[in-house]
N, C-alpha and C positions, 0 to 999 in steps of 0.2 A: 430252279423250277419249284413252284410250290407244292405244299404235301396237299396229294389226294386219296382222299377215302369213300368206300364203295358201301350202301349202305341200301337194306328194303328202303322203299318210296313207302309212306303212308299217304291218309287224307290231308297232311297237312300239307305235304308236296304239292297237291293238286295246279297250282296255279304254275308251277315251275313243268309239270306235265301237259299240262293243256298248252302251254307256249311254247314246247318244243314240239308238239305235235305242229302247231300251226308254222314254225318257224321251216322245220325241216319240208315241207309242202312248198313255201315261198321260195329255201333254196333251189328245188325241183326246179323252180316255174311253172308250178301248177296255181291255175288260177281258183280262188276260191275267195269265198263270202267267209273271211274272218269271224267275223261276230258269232255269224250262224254256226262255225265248225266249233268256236267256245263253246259256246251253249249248252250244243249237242254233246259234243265230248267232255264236257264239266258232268253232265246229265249221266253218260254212262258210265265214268269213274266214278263217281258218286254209288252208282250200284254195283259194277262189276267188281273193282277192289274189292268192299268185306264180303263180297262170296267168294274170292279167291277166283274168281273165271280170268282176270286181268292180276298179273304182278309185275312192279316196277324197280327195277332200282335208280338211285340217283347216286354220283360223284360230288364229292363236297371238297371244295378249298375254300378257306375260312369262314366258315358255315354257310356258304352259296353256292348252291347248284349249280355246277357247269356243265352237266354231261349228263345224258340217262337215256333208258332203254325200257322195252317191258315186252311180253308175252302175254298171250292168251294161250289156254290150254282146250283146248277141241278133241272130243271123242273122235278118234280115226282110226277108220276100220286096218287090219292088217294087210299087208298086203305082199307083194315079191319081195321089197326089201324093208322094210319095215316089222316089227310084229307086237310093237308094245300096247298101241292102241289109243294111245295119245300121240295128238301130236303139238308141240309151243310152236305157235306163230309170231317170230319177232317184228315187234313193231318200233316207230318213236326213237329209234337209236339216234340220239344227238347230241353234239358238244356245241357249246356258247360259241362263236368266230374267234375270241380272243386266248382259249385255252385247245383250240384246234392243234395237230399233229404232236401230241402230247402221249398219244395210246391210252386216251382216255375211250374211246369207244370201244376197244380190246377190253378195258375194264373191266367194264358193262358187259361184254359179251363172254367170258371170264366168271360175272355173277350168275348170268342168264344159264353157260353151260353147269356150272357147278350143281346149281339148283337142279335144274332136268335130272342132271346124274343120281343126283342123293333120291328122288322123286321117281326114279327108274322112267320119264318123260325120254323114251328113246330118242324120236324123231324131231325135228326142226326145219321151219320154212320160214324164208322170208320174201322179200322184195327190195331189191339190193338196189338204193341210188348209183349212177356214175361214179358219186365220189366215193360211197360206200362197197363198191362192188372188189377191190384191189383189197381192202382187212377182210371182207369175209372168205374171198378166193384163199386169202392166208391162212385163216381157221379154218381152211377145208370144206367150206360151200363149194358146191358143184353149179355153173350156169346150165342151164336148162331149157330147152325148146318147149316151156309149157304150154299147154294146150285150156291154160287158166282161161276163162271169158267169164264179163263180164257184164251186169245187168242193173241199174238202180231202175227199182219201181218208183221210187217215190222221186 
């Protein structure tokens, strides 16, 4: 097995971030205009990284990204069980097909906890794919009858 290491994502990642956003959407089978979601998510890592609103890590074997993950950190108000007031929204969690069932995504989610902890980032949410949903049930994600809806204006 090759050696993997867990490292912050900078700007220089950026290309290996935007392709697994778009990459992990195709596993879905969610239909989407490639081009336009580059663009757009080039556009807002571009800003969001150096204000720290978005943080990413990436997994490296022989200095190539196979795997990476990130969070947004959102003001959220407290509530029954929560009370920190942040809460990291995991996104983009994805390993390359060729370095799959490695626990390279555990990594990832490994950096993402670590971080929240040190950052007192109580709370965490995501949106757990089918193939994703069996590691985060491991880490202790709860599935949820959310009562999430959605809206694109634009």
């Amino acid at each position: 097995m090759a050696d993997y290491r867990v490292r912050p994502a900078t700007l220089d990642d950026i290309d290996a971030l935007v392709h697994h956003r778009i990459a992990m959407f195709q596993d879905m089978d969610v239909p989407l205009d490639a081009a336009a979601v580059d663009a757009a998510f080039r556009l807002w890592l571009l800003e969001m990284m150096p204000k720290g609103v978005y943080r990413a890590w990436v997994v490296e074997s022989q200095s190539r990204v196979s795997a990476g993950g990130g969070i947004t950190i959102l003001p959220w108000p407290p509530g029954p069980r929560y009370f920190s007031g942040r809460l990291a929204f995991v996104y983009n969690v994805y390993t390359e097909p060729d370095h799959r069932r490695r626990g390279l995504g555990r990594l990832v989610m490994d950096a993402i906890h670590s971080w929240c902890r040190d950052e007192r980032v109580g709370s965490l949410a995501l949106n757990a794919s089918r193939f994703g949903q069996p590691m985060y049930e491991s880490l202790g994600y709860g599935v949820t009858p959310s009562p999430m809806m959605f809206l694109a204006l634009e």
